[in-house]
N, C-alpha and C positions, 0 to 999 in steps of 0.2 A: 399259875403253877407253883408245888410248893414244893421245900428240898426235897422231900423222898419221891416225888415224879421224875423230878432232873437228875436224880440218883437211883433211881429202881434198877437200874442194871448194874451200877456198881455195886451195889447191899447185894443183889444176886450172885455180885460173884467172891465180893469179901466172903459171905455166906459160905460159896463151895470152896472157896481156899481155907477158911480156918478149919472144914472138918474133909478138908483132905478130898475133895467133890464125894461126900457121903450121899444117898441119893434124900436126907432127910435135910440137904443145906436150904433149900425152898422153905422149910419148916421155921427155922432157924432163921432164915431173914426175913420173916412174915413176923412170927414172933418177936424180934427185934423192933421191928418198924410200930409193931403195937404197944411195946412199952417203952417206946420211945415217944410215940403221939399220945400215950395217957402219963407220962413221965408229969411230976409236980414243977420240973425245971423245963419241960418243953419249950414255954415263953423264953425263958429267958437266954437258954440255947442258943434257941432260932435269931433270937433276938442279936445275940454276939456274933452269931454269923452272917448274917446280915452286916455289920457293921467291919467285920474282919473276913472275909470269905476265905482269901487265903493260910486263913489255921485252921482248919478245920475243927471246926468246936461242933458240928454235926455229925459229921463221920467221925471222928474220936468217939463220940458217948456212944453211938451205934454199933463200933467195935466193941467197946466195952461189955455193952449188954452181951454182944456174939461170946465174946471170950467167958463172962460169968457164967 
């Protein structure tokens, strides 16, 4: 299993919280999820969270893309 399995309902719902449940927050966290797994720092990410779980260095960057 990889973060974004163990997380697909939380990105779902960060997703409908940052745009207010717009019916396009699906869009938005799918999006997300893809330029987060073709992201050049993907490695290294995954890799800090792995090692740090409790900071979030995965969900952080995934917000980020949502909020850009």
């Amino acid at each position: 299993m990889s973060w974004i399995d163990d997380n697909y309902s939380n990105i779902l719902q960060w997703a409908s919280n940052i745009t207010k449940s717009d019916e396009l927050s699906g869009d938005l966290a799918h999006y997300a999820i893809e330029q987060f797994l073709t992201h050049h720092r993907y490695e290294e990410i995954t890799a800090k969270d792995l090692l740090d779980p409790g900071y979030g260095h995965c969900r952080g960057f995934i917000l980020a893309i949502m909020r850009n």
